[in-house]
C-alpha positions in Angstrom: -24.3 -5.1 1.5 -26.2 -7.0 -1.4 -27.1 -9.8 0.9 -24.0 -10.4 2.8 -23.5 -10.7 6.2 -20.3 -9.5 8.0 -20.0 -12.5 10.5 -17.0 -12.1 13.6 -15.0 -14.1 11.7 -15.2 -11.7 8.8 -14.6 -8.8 10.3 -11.2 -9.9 12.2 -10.0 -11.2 9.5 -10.4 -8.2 8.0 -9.4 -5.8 11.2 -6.3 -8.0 11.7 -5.0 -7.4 8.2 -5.6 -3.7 8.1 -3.7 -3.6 11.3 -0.5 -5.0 10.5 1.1 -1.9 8.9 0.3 -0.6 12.6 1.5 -2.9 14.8 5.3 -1.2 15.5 4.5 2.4 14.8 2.8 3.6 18.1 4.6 3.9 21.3 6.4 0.6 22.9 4.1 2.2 26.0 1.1 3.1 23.4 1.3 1.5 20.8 -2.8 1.9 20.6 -1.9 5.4 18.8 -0.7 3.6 15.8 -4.7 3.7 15.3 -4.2 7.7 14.5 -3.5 6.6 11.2 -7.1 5.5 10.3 -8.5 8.4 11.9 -9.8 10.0 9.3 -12.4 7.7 8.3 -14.9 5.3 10.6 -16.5 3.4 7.4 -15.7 -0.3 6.1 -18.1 -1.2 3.3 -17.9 -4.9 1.9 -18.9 -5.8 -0.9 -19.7 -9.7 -2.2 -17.8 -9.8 -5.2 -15.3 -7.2 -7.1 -17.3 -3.8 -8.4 -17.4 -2.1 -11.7 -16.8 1.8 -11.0 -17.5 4.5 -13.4 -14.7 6.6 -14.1 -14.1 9.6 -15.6 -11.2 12.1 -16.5 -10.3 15.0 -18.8 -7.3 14.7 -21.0 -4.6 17.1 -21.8 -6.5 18.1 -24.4 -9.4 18.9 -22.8 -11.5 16.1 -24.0 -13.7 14.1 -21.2 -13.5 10.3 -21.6 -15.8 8.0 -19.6 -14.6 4.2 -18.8 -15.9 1.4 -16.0 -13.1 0.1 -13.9 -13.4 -4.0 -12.0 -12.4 -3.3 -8.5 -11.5 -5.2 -5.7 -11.2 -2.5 -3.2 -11.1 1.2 -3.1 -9.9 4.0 -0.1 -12.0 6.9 -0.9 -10.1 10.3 0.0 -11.6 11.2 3.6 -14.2 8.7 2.9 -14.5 4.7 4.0 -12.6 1.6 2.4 -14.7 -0.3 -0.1 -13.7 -4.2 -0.3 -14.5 -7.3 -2.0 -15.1 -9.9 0.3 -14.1 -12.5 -2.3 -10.7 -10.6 -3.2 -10.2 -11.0 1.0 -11.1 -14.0 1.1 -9.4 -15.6 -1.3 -6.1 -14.4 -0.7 -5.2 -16.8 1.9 -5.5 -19.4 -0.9 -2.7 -17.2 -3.3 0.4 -18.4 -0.7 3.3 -16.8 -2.4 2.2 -14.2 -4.4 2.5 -11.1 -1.9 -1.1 -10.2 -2.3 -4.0 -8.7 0.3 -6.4 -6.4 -0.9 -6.9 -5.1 2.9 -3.3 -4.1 3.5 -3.6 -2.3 -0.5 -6.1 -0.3 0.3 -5.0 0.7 3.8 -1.7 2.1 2.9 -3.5 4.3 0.7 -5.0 5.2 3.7 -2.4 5.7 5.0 -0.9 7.4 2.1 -4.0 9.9 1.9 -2.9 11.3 5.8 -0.8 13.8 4.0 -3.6 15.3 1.9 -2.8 14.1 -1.0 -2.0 10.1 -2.4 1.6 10.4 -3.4 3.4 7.3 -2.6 5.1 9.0 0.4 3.2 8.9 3.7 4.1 11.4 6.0 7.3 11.3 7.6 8.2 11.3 11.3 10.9 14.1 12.5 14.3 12.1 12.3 13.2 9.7 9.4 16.4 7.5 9.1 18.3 10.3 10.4 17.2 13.5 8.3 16.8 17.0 9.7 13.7 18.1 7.8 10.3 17.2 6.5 11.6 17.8 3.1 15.0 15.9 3.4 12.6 12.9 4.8 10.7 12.5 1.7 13.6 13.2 -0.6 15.2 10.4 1.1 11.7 8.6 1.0 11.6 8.8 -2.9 15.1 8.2 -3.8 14.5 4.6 -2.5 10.8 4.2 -4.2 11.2 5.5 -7.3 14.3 3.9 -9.0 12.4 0.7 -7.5 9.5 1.8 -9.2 11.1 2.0 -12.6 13.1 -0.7 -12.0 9.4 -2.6 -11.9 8.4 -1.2 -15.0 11.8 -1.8 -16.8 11.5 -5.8 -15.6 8.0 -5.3 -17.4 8.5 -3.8 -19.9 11.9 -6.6 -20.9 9.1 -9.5 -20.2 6.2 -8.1 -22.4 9.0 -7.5 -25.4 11.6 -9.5 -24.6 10.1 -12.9 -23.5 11.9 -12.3 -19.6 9.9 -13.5 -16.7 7.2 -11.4 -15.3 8.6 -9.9 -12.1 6.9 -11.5 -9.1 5.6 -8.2 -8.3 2.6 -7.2 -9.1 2.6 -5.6 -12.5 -0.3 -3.2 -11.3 2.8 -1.4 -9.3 3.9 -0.4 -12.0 0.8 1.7 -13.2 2.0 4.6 -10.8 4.1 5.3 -8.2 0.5 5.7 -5.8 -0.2 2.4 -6.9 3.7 1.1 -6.6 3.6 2.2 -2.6 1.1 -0.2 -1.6 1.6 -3.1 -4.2 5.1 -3.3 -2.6 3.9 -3.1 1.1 1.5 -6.0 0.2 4.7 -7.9 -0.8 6.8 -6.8 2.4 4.1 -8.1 5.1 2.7 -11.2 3.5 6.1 -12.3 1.5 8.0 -10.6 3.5 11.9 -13.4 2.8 11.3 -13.0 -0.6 10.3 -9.7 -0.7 13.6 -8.3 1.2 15.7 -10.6 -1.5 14.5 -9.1 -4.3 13.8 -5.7 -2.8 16.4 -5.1 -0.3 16.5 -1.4 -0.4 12.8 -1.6 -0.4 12.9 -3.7 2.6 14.8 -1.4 4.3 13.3 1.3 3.8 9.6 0.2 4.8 12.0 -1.2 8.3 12.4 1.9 9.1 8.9 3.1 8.5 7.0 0.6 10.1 9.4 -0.6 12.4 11.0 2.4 13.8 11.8 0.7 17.5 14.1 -1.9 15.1 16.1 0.9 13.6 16.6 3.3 16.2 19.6 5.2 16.8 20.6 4.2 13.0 21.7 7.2 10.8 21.4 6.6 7.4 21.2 9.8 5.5 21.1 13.3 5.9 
């Protein structure tokens, strides 16, 4: 769009990316079923640069208030992924920093496959050993969200307190829908120093998108 062209190169760059969530959570025999996870949407739309969207919400009050948001990518609910081809791009040249904009935006794809953006995907039967769909993602959030505030406390002690910024990115901690993908980002590009500082984390994403590591483990009912 705007002038650019999607070379090859481009687009596996970008397919490759958007695939590693993927690559251990089909079938050892199938694992081309992972791909059931994008199947809501057929769309890619790069963009050249980061966009400004208009937003728009109403307040508790009942007041409407109208902003513009910069954005480097966006998944639309049962719509296509929006990028910047810049933001893509020029991760590869942020080495250490736990960033791609592709993997963001695809684990809110992901995300989205329950209906609604939560910060719990849904949950396969068994999900480190629970009975129930409901047991899954209580065991789901009692991992992300103390992790979550735990991200806004480190925050919140550097903005006041003169602490280091947590190498995390501080966007996670605008929501737990935002928290969910920041810290996937982390776990496949950074993925050492993300299980160091986030073991629990870690551990939990293992046995989400590696479920052929962890099998037969029961960890909580």
């Amino acid at each position: 769009m705007h002038g650019l062209t999607v070379s090859d190169a481009m687009a596996v760059a970008i397919a490759a990316q958007a695939c590693l969530p993927l690559l251990r959570l089909g079938p050892a025999d199938r694992p081309e079923a992972a791909l059931a996870w994008y199947d809501d949407f057929v769309g890619i739309v790069i963009q050249p640069g980061d966009v400004v969207a208009r937003r728009q919400y109403m307040d508790a009050a009942g007041v409407g208030h109208h902003y513009e948001e910069v954005i480097a990518g966006e998944a639309m609910d049962r719509g296509p992924v929006m990028l910047s081809w810049s933001a893509v791009k020029g991760a590869g040249s942020l080495t250490g920093t736990g960033h791609s904009v592709v993997i963001h935006e695809f684990i809110h794809k992901m995300d989205m496959k329950g209906g609604v953006a939560d910060g719990c995907p849904p949950l396969p039967p068994g999900f480190m050993g629970t009975r129930s769909a409901r047991s899954a993602r209580q065991a789901w959030l009692s991992v992300l969200e103390p992790a979550f505030h735990a991200l806004r406390e480190q925050i919140v002690l550097a903005e006041r307190f003169g602490q280091p910024m947590p190498w995390l990115d501080a966007y996670g901690a605008s929501s737990l829908i935002e928290f969910f993908p920041v810290a996937c980002e982390a776990y496949f590009v950074e993925r050492a120093r993300f299980t160091q500082e986030w073991s629990a984390l870690a551990m939990l994403f293992d046995a989400f998108f590696d479920p052929r590591k962890v099998a037969g483990q029961v960890t909580t009912r």
